[in-house]
N, C-alpha and C positions, 0 to 999 in steps of 0.2 A: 501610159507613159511610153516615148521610143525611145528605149535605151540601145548603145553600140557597145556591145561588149568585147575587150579585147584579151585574146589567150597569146601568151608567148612560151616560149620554149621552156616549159619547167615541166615534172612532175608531179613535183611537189604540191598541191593540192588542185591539181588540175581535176583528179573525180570530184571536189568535192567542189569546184565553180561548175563544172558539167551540170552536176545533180542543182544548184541552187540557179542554176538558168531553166532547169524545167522545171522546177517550183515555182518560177514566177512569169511562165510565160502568159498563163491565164491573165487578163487586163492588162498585159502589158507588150508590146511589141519590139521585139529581142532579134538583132543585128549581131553579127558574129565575125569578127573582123582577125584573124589568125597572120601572126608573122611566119616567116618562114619557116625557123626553127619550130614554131607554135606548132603548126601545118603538120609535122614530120615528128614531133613529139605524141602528140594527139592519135596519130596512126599508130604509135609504134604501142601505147597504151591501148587502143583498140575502139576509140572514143572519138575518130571523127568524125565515118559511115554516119555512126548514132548523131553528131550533130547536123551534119548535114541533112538527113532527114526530115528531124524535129524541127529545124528554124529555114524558114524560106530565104532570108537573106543572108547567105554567109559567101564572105570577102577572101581572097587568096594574095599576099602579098605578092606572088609574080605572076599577078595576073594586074596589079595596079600600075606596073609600070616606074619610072622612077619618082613621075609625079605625085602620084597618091591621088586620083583627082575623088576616092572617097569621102577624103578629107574637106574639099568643099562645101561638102553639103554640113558639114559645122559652120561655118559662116553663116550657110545661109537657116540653122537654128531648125534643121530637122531633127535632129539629139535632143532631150530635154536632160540626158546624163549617158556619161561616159565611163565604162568601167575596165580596170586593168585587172584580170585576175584569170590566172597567176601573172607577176611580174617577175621576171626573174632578175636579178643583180645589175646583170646588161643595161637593161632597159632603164632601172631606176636608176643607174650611173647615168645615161643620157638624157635623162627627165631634168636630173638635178643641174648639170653642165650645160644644159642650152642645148643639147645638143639632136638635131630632129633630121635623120637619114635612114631612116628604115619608117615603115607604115604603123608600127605601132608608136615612136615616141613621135611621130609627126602628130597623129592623132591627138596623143596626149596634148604637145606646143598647141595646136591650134583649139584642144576646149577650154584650154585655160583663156586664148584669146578670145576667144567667142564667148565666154562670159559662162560656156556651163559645167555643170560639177563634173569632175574629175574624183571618182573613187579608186584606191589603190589596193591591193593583196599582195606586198613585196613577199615576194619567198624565202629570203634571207632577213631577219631580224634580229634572234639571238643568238650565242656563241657555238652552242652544237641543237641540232635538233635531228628529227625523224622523219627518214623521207620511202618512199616506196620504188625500188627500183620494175622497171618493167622485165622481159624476159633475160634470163642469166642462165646459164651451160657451166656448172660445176665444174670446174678442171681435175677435182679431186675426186670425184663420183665417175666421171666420165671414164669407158673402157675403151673409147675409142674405137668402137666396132666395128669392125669389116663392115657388116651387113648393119645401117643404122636406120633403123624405121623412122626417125624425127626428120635425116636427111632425105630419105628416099620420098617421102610421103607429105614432106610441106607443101601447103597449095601457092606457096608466093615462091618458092627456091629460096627461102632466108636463110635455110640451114646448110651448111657447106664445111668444104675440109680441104685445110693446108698441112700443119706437125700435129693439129686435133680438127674434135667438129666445134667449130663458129656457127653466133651467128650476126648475118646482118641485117642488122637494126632498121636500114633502111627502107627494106623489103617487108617487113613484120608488119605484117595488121593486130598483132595478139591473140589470132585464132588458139593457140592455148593446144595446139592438134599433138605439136611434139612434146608438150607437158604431160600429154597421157600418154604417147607412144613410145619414150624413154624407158627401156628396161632397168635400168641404175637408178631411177628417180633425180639423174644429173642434171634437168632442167627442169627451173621452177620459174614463175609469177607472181611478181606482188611481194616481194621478201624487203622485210622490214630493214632500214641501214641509219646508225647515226652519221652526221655527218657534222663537221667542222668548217665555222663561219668565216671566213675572213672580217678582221675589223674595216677595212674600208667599205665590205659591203653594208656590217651593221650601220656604221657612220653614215652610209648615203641613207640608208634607206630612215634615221633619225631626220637628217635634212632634209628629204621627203614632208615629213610631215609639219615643215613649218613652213612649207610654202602656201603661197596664196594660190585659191581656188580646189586643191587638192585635200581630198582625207584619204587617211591613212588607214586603214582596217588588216587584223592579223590572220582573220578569217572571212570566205566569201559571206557565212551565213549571219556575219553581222553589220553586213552591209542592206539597209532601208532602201527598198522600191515602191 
């Protein structure tokens, strides 16, 4: 089966579509199609090196241009299923609205036209849930250090200093280097957070699921390839 898989900017169970794309690359040949945010989320979790790797086709939204011309090749029925996981709120608000301006909800518009399955993993469904933040700098742990080995010693420069030490997210691959270098134990990985839904995103992501051509799944691993 060629499936296109698409990641958008969430967290929230982005290890866990990672891990169920290399479960099923065996028979099947896996396309990796990343929005922008997707792109820059993926790095800053530490998981896109690793996809790049593993899947020979993977797609860069600016690199698509405005057209999308990846998109074409659903027309012409080289997909046999298209999958959104994670979707994050964004995207299933433009799923739901018609609304097809970025490479992933274009994707999405045209498998429904081209007649093939579209599978979804909206990230927002119920009112609070549990998401995984990536790297976080304590402000209450933090001593602020003259001498700061996470600053001095990151191999990207993501860690830095204005009224404390930051970091920027955008530079972070997740090497985890200033996790151990931290004498305070001020920066951590992976720390567990509930979070609160908005009702419009529940409510899109209901509407979701009563569209045509679209299934709706709450997790990647119970989506059938």
């Amino acid at each position: 089966m060629h499936v296109l898989w698409c990641v958008t900017g969430a967290g929230h169970l982005l290890q866990e579509s990672a891990d169920f794309m290399r479960k099923n690359m065996r028979g099947n040949k896996i396309a990796v199609a990343f929005s922008g945010a997707g792109c820059e989320v993926a790095e800053m979790y530490g998981l896109l090196d690793q996809i790049e790797r593993d899947f020979k086709d993977v797609f860069m939204e600016d690199e698509q241009g405005s057209s999308s011309p990846l998109v074409g090749r659903l027309a012409k029925k080289e997909y046999d299923l298209v999958i959104v996981s994670p979707c994050t709120a964004n995207t299933v608000a433009k799923i739901v609205t018609g609304v097809a301006d970025s490479l992933v909800s274009n994707i999405a518009a045209q498998a429904v036209k081209s007649g093939t399955p579209l599978h979804v993993v909206p990230t927002d469904y119920k009112k609070t849930q549990e998401t995984m933040l990536p790297l976080v700098i304590d402000p209450m742990l933090c001593r602020n250090c003259e001498t700061c080995p996470p600053l001095m010693n990151c191999p990207k420069k993501a860690i830095y200093r204005d009224d404390r030490v930051r970091a920027n997210m955008l530079k972070c691959n997740a090497c985890k280097k200033c996790v151990e270098e931290c004498t305070y134990s001020a920066i951590s990985f992976g720390k567990k957070v509930r979070i609160h839904i908005r009702d419009i995103d529940i409510e899109n992501t209901k509407r979701l699921g009563t569209m045509e051509g679209i299934q709706v799944y709450r997790k990647p691993d119970e989506i059938k390839i």
